[in-house]
C-alpha positions in Angstrom: 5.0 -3.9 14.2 4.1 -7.5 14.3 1.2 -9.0 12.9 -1.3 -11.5 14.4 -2.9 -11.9 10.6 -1.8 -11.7 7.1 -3.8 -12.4 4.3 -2.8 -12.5 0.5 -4.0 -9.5 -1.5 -2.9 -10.1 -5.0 0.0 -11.0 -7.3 1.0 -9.5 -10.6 3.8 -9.2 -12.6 5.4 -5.7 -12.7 6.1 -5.1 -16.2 4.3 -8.5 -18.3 6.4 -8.8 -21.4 9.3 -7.5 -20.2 10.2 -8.5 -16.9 9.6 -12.3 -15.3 9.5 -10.4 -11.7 6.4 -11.1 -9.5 5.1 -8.8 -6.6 3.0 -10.1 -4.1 1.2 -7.8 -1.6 0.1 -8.9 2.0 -2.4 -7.4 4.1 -1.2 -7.6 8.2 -3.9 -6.9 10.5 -4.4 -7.0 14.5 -1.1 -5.1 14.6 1.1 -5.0 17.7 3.7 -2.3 18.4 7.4 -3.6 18.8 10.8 -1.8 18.9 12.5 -1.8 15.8 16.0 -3.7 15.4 17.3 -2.0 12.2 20.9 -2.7 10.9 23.4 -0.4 11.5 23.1 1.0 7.7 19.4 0.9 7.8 17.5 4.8 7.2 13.9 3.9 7.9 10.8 6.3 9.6 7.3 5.6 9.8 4.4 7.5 8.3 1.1 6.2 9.5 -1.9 8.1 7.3 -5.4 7.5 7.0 -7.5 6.1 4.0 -8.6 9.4 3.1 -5.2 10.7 3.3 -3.6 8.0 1.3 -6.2 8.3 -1.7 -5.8 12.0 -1.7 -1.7 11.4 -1.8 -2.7 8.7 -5.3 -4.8 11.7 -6.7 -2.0 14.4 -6.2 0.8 12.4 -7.3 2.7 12.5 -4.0 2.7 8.3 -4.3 3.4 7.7 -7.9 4.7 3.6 -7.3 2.0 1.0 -8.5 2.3 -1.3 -5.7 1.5 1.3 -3.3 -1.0 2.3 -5.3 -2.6 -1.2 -5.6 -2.1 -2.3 -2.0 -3.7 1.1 -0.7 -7.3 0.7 -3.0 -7.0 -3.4 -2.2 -7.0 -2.6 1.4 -9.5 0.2 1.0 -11.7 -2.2 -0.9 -11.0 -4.8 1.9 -12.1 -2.6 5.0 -14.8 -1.0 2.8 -13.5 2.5 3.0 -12.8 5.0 0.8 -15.9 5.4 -0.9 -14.5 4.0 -4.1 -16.7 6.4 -6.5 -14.8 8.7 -7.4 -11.6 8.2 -5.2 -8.7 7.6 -8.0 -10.6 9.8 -10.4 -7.9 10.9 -13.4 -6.1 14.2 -12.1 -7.5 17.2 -14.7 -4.0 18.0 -15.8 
């Protein structure tokens, strides 16, 4: 995909008092399908899901990484979507 916008989400540090690393996430938008040009060693496939989908995958642990986590609800916030009440509500186990 290329992207005709990308807009700064949010920075953070991944583990503050431990680790000096920085993330950064990046929102692309007005997205444009390309052929991909992977290296020879490169094992990559695309999963495209919804908002829905992708809050229900937080809430049943199937993503479990905090940067995925953090861009999917910024983005959510950003498009207005998700509903937000309730969505990462704490699993009951």
């Amino acid at each position: 995909m290329t992207a005709a916008k990308v807009e700064k989400l949010c920075e953070f540090y991944v583990s503050p008092g431990f680790l000096t690393e920085k993330m950064y996430l990046y929102l692309a938008t007005d997205l444009t399908e390309t052929n991909q040009n992977l290296e020879a060693d490169e094992i990559l496939t695309i999963e495209r899901h919804s908002f829905p989908r992708a809050f229900e995958m937080i809430r049943n642990g199937e993503i479990e990484d905090a940067k995925t986590i953090v861009g999917i609800v910024l983005a959510g916030a950003r498009f207005d979507v998700g509903h937000f009440h309730g969505v990462l509500t704490p699993s009951p186990f």
